[in-house]
LOVO-657969 format. One record per residue: residue number from 1; x, z, y of N, C-alpha, C in turn; residue in three letters. Coordinates in steps of 0.2 Angstrom, whole numbers, plus 2048, in hexadecimal, padded with zeros to 3 digits. Atoms other than C-alpha are relative to their C-alpha. Example, Ala and Ser with C-alpha at 12.3 -4.5 7.8 and 13.67 -1.06 7.14 Angstrom:
// residues 2
REC seq n_c1 n_c3 n_c2 ca_c1 ca_c3 ca_c2 c_c1 c_c3 c_c2 type
REC   1  804  800  7FA   83E   827   7EA  804  800  806  ALA
REC   2  7FC  7FF  7FA   844   824   7FB  7FC  803  805  SER
***
This chain:
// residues 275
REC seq n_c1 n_c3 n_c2 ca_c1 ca_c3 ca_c2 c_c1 c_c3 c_c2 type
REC   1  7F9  7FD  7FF   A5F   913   3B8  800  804  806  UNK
REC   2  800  7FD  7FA   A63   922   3C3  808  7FF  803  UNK
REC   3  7F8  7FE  7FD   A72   924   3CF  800  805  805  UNK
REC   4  800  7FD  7FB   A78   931   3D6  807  802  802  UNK
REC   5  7F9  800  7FC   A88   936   3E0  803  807  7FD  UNK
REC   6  7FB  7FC  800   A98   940   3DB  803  801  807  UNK
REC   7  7FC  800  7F8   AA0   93E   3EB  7FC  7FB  804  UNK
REC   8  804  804  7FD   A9A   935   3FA  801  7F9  7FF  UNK
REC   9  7FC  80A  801   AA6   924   3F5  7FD  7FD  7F9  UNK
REC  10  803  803  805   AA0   924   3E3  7FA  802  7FA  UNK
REC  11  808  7FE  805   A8E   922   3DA  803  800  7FA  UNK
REC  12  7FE  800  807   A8D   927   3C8  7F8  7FF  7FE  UNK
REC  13  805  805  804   A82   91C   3BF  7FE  802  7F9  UNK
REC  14  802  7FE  806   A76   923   3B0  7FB  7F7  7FD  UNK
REC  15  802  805  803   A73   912   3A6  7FB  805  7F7  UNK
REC  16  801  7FC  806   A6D   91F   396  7FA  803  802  UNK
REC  17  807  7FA  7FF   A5C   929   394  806  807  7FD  UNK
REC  18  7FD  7F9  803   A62   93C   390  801  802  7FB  UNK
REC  19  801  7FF  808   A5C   93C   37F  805  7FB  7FD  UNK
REC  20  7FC  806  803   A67   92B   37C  806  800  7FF  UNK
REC  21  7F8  7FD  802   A77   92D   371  803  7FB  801  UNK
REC  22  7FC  806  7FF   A7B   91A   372  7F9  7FA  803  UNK
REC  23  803  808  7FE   A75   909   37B  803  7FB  7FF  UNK
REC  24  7FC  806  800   A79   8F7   376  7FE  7FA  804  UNK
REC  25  804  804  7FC   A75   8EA   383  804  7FA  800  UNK
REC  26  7FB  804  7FB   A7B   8DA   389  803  800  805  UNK
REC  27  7FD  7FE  7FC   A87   8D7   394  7FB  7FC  807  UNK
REC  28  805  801  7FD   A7C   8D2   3A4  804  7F9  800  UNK
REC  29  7FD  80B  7FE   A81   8BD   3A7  800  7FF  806  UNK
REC  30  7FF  7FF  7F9   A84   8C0   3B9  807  7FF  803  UNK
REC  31  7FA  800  7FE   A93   8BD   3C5  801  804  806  UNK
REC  32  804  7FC  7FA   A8B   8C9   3D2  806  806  800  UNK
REC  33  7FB  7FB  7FE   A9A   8D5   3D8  7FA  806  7FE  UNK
REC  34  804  7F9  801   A97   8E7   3D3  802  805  804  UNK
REC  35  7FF  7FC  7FE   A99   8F4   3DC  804  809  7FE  UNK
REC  36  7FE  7FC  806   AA5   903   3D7  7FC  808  7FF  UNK
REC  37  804  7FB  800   A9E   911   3CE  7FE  802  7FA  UNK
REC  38  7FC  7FC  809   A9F   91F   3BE  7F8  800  7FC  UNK
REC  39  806  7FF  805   A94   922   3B0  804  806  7FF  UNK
REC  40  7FE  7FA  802   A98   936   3AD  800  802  7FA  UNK
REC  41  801  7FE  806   A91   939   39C  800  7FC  7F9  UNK
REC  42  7FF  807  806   A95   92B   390  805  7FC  800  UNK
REC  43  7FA  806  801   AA2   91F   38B  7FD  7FA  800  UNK
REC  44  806  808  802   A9F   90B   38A  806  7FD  7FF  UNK
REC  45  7FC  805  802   AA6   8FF   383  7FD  7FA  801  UNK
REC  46  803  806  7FD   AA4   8ED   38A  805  7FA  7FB  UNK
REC  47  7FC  806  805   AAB   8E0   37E  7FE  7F7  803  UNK
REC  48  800  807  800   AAB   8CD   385  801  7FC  7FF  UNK
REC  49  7FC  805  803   AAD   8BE   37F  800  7F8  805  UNK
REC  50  7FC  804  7FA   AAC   8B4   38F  7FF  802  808  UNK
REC  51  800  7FD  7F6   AAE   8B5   3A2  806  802  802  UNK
REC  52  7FA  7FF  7FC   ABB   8B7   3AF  7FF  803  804  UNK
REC  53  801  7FC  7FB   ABE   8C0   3BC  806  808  802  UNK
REC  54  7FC  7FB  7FE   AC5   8D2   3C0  7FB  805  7FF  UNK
REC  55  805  7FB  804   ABF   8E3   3B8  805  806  806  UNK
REC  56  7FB  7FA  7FB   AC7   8F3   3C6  7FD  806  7FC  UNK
REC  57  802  7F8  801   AC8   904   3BC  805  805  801  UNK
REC  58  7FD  7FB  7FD   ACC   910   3C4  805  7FC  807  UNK
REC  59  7FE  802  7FB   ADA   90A   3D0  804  7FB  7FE  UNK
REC  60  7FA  805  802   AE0   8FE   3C5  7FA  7F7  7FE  UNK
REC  61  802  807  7FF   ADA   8EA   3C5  802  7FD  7FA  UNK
REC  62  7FB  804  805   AD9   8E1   3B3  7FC  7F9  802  UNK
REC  63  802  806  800   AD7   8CF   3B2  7FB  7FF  7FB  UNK
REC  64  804  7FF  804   AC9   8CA   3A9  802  7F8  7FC  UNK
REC  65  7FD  805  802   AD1   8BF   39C  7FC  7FF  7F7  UNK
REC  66  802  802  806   AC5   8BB   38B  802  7FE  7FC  UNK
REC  67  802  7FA  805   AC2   8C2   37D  803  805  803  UNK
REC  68  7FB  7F8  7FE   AC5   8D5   383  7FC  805  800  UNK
REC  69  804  7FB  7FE   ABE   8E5   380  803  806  808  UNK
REC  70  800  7FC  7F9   ABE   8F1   38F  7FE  807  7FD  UNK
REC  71  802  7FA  801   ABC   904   38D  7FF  804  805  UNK
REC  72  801  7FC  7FA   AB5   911   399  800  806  800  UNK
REC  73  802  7F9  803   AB6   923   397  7FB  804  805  UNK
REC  74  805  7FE  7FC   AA9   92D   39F  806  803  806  UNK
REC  75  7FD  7FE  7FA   AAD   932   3B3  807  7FA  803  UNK
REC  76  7FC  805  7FB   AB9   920   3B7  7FB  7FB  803  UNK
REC  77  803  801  7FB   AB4   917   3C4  803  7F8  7FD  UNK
REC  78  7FF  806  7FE   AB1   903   3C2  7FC  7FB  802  UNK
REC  79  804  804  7FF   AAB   8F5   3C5  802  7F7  801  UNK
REC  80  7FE  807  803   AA9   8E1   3C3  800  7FC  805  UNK
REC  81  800  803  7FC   AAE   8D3   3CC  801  7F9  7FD  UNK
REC  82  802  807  806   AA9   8C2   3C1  803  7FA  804  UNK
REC  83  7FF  805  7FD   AAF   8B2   3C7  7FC  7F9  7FB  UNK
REC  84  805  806  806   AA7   8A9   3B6  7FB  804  7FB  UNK
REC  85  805  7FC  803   A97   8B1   3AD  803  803  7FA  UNK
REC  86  7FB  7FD  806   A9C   8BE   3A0  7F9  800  7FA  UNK
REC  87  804  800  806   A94   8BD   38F  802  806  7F9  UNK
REC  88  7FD  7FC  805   A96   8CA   383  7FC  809  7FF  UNK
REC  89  7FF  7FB  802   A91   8DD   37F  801  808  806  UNK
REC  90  800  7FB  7FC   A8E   8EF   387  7FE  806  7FB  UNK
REC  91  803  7FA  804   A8E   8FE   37C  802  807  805  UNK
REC  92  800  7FA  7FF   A8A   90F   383  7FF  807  7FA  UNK
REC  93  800  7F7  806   A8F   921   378  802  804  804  UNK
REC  94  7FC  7F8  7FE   A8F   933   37B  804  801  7FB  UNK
REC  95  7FA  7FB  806   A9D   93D   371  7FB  802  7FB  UNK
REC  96  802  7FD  806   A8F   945   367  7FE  7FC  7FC  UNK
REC  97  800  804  805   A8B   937   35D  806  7FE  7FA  UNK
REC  98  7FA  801  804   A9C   935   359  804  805  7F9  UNK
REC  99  7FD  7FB  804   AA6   93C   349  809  801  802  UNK
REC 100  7FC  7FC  7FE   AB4   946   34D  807  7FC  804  UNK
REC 101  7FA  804  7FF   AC3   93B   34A  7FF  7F9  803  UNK
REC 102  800  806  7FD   ABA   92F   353  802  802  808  UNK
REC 103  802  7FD  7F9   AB8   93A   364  80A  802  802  UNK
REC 104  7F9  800  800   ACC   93D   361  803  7F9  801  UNK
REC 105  7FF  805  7FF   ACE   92C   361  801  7FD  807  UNK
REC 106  803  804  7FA   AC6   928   370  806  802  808  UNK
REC 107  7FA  7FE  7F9   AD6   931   37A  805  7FC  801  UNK
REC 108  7FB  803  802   AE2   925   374  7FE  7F7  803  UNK
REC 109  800  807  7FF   ADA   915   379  802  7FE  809  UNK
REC 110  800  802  7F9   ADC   90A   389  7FC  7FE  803  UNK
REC 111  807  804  7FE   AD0   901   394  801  7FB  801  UNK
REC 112  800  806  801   AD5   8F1   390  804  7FC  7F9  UNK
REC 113  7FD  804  806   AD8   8E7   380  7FE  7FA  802  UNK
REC 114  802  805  7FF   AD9   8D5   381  802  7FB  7F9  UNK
REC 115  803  802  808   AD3   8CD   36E  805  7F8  801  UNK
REC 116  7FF  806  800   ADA   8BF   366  7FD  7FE  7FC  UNK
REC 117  805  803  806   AD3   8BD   355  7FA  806  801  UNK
REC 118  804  7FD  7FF   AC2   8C4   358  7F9  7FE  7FD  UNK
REC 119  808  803  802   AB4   8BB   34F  7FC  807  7FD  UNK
REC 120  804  7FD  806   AB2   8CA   342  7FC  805  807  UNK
REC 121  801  7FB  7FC   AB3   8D7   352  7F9  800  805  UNK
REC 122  808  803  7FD   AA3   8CD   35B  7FB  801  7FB  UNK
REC 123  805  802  806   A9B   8CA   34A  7FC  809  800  UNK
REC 124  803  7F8  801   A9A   8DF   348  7FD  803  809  UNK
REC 125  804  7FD  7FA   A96   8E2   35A  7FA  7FC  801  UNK
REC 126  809  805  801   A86   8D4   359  7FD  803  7FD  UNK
REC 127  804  7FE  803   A81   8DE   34A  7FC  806  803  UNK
REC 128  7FF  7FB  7FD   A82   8EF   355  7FB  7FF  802  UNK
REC 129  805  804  7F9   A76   8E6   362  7FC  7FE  7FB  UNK
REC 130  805  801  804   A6B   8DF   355  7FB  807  7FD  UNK
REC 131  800  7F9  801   A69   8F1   34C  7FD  803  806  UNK
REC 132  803  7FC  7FC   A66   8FC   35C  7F9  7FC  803  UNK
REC 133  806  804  7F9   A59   8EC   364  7F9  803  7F7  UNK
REC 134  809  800  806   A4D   8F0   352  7FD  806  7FF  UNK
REC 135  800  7F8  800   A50   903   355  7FE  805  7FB  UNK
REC 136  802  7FC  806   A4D   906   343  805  804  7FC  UNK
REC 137  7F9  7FD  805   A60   90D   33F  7FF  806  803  UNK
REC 138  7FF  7F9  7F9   A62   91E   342  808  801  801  UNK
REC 139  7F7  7FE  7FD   A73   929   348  803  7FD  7FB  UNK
REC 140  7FD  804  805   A7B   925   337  802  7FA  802  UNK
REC 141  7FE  808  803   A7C   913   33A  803  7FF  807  UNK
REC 142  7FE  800  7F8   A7F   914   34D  807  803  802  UNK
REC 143  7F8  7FB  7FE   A8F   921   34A  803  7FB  7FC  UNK
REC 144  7FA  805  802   A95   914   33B  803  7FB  804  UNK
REC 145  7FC  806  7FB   A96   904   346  802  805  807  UNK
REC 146  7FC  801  7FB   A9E   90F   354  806  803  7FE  UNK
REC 147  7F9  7FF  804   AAB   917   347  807  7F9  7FF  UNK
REC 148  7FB  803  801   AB0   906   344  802  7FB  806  UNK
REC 149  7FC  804  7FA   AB1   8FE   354  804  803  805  UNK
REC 150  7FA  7FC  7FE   ABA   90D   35B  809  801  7FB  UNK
REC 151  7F8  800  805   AC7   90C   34B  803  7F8  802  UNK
REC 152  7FD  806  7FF   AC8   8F9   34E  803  7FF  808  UNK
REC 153  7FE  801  7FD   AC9   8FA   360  808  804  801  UNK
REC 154  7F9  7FB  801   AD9   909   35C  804  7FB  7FE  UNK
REC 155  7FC  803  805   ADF   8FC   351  802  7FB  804  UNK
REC 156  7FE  805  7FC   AE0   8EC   35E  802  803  808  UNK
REC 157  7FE  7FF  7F8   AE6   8F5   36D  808  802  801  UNK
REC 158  7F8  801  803   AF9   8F5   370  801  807  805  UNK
REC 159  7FF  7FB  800   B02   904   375  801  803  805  UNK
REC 160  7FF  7FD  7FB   B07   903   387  7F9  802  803  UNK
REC 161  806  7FF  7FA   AFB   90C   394  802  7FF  805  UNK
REC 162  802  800  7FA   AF5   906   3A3  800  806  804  UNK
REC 163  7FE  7F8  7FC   AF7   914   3B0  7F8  800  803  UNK
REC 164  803  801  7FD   AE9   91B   3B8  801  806  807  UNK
REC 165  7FF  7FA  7FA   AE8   928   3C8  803  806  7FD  UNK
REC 166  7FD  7FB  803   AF1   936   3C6  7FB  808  800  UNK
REC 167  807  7FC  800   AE0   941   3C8  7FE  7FF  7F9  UNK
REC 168  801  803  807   AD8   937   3B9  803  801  7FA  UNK
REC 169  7FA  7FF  804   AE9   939   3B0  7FF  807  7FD  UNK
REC 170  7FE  7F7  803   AE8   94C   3B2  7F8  800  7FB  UNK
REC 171  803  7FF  800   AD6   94B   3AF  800  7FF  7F6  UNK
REC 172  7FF  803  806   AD8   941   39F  804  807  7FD  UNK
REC 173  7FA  7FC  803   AE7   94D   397  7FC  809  801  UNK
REC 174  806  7F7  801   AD9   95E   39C  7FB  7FF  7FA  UNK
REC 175  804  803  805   ACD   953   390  804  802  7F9  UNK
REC 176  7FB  7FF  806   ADB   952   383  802  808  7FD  UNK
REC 177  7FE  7FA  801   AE0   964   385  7FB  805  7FD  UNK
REC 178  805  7FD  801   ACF   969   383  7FE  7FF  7F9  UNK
REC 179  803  803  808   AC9   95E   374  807  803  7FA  UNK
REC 180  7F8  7FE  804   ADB   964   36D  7FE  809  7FF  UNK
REC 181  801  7FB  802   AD7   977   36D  7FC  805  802  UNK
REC 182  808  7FC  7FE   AC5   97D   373  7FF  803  7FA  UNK
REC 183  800  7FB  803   AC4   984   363  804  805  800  UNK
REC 184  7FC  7FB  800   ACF   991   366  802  802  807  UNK
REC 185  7FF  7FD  7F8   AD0   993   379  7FC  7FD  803  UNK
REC 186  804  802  7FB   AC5   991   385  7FF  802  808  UNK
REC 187  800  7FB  7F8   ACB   99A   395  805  7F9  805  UNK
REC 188  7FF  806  7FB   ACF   98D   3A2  807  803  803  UNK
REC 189  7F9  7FE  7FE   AE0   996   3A6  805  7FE  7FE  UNK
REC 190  7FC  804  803   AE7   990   397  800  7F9  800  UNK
REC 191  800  80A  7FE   AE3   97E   39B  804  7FF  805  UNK
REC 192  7FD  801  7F8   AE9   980   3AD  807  801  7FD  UNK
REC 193  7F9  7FF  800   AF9   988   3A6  802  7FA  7FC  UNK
REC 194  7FD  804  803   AFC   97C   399  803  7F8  805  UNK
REC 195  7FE  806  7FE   AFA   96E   3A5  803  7FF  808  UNK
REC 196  7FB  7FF  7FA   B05   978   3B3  7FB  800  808  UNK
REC 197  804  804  7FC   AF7   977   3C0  7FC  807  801  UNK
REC 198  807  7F9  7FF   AE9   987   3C6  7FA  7FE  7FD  UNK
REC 199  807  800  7FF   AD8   988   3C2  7FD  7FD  804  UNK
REC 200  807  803  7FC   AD2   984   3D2  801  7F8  800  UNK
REC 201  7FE  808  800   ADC   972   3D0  7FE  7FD  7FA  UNK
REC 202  805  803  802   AD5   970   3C2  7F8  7FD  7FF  UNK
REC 203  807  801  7FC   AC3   972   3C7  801  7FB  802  UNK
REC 204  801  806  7FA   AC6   966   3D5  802  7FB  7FD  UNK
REC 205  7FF  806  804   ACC   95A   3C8  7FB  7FE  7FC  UNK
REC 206  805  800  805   ABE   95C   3BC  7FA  7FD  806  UNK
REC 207  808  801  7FB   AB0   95B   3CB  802  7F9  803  UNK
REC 208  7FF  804  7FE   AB9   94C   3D2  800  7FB  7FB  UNK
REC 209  802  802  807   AB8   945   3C1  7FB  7FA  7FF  UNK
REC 210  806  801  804   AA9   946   3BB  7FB  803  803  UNK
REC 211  803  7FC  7FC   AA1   952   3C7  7FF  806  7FD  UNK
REC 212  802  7FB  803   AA3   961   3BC  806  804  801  UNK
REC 213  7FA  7FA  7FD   AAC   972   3BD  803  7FF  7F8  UNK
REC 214  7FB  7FF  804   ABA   973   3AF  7FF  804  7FB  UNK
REC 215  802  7FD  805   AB1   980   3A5  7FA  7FB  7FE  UNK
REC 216  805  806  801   AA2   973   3A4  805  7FC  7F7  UNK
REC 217  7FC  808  806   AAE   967   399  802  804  7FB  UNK
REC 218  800  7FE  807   AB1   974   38D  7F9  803  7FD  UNK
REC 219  806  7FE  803   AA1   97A   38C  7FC  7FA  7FC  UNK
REC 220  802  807  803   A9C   968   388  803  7FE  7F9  UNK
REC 221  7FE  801  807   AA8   967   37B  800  805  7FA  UNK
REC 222  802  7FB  805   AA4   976   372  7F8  800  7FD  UNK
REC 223  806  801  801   A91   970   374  7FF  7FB  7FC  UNK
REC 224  7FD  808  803   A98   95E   36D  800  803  7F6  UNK
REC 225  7FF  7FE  804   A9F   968   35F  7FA  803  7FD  UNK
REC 226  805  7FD  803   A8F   974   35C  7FC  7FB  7FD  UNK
REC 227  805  805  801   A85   964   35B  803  7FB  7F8  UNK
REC 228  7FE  803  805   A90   95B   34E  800  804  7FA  UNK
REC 229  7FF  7FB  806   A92   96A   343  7F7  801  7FC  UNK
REC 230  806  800  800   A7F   96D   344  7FD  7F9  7FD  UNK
REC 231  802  807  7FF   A7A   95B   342  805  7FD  7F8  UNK
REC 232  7F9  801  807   A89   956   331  800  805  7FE  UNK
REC 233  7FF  7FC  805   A8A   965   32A  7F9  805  7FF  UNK
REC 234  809  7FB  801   A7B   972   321  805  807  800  UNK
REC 235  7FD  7F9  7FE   A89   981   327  7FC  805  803  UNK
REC 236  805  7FA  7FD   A7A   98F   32A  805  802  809  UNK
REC 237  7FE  800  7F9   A7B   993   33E  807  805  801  UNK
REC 238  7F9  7FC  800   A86   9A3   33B  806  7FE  7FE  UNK
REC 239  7FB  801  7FF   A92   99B   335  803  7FA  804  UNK
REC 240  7FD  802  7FB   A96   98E   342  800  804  803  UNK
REC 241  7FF  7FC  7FC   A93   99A   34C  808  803  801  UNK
REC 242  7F9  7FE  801   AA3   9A4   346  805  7FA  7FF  UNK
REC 243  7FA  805  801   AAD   992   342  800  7FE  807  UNK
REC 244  7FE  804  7FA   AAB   98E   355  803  805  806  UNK
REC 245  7FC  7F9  7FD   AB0   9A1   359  7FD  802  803  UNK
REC 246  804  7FD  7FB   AA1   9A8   361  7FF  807  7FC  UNK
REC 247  7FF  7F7  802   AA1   9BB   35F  7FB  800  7FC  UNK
REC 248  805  7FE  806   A90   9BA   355  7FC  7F9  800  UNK
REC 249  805  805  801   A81   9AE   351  7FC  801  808  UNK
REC 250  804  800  7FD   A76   9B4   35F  804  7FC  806  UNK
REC 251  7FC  803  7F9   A84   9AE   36D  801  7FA  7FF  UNK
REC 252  801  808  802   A86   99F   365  7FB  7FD  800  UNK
REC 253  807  803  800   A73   99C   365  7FD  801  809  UNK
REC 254  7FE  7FF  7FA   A74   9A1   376  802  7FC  806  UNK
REC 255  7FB  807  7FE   A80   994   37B  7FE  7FB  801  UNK
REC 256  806  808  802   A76   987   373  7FA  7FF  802  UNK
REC 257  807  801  7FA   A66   98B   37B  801  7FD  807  UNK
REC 258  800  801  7F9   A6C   98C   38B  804  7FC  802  UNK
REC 259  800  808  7FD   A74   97A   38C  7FC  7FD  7FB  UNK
REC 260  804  806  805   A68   972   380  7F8  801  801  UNK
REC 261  804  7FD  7FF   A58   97C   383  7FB  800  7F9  UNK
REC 262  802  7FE  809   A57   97C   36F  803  805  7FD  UNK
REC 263  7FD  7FB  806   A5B   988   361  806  7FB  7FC  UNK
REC 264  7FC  800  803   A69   984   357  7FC  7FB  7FA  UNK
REC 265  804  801  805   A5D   981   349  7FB  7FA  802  UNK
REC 266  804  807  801   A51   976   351  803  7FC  803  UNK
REC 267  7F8  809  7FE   A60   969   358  800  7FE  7F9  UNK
REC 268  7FF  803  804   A64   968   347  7F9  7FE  7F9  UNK
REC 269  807  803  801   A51   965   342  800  7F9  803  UNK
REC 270  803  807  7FE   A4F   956   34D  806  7FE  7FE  UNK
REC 271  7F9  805  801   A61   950   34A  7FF  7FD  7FB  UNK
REC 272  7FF  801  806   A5D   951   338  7FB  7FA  7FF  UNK
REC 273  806  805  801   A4C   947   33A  800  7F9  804  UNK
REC 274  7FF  805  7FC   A54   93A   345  805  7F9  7FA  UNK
REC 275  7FD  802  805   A60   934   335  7FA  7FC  7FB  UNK
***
């Protein structure tokens, strides 16, 4: 596991290899205070079904009260404080695994749901863990169970939001803004305007974040996109190309090298052979 620093106050914690879209693990059976600190490149989903204690995300303290799933978006700051061993489930995803309306999904949830009837919601996250420990499923099976445990988690979470920093807030609503219309704009101006703010304050938002500059977060998701298109559809290169609005094929292959250090064509080579 490596760690490295965002700022001097908080480590960001790589629990993932670089190649790896999702991990399912248990939840460790410890009462060992944790230390706080982000995970910048992935979501997780922690589901419970015992232990007490005190979960701190971001600036906010939830009680740790069983059955409860817990969400994290990449770049929040937590961490655990157990007073009774926990038992239960740790899934980590990137976005690109996900299908679309799941990755839309994921803006709408909160970071705490606390379960009442839950037998079936354990029984599919046991299987989840079962499946990834025999490493014989490929992405297909890995995107189905996390299609439906982001629909179910949508489904049992109630409507008010918890608040978090008004930093996080902004940071979150630049996310949204982005996944909402990076097809069709990508100039970091129009973000700033829409969400009333400059550029340079956005930046300081994004780097305080996640530690990345604010064109990063759209490059990612137009990389998130390329990989989805590439990966689900047999749309020949040139024409994702022009469906994600790059002035030709070679800029768009261009693009994709130069964060992926593959071709277009062999990403969805290996993707194809990983199914």
């Amino acid at each position: 596991m490596a760690t490295r620093s965002i700022t001097a106050e908080i480590p960001v914690k790589d629990k993932m290899a670089v190649e790896q879209l999702v991990k399912v693990s248990l939840m460790k059976e410890m009462i060992k205070p944790t230390k706080p600190h982000r995970h910048a490149n992935y979501h997780e989903l922690i589901v419970l079904s015992q232990g007490a204690g005190f979960h701190e995300v971001d600036t906010h303290d939830y009680e740790v009260v069983t059955p409860v799933i817990y969400y994290l978006r990449p770049g929040q700051t937590h961490c655990w404080n157990f007073t009774a061993i926990p038992k239960g489930y740790v899934i980590l995803f990137r976005e690109e695994l996900l299908r679309k309306e799941d990755i839309d999904l994921l803006y709408t949830l909160p970071s705490q749901v606390t379960l009442k009837k839950h037998e079936l919601l354990f029984e599919l996250v046991a299987a989840f863990y079962s499946e990834f420990k025999t490493g014989e499923a490929g992405t297909e099976v890995y995107r189905a169970y996390l299609h439906l445990l982001i629909t179910k988690f949508r489904h049992l979470s109630q409507t008010v939001r918890i608040g978090h920093s008004a930093s996080d807030q902004l940071f979150q609503l630049y996310k949204r803004e982005v996944n909402e219309h990076f097809m069709q704009n990508r100039q970091l101006l129009f973000y700033a305007d829409k969400l009333n703010i400059t550029t340079a304050v956005l930046n300081e938002t994004c780097k305080k974040a996640v530690g990345k500059t604010a064109m990063t977060i759209i490059n990612e998701r137009v990389l998130l996109e390329s990989k989805l298109l590439l990966s689900a559809t047999a749309s020949p290169v040139n024409a994702i190309a022009h469906q994600l609005k790059f002035a030709d094929a070679p800029h768009f292959i261009n693009f994709f090298k130069l964060h992926t250090n593959l071709t277009p064509g062999h990403y969805r080579e290996l993707a194809l052979a990983k199914k």
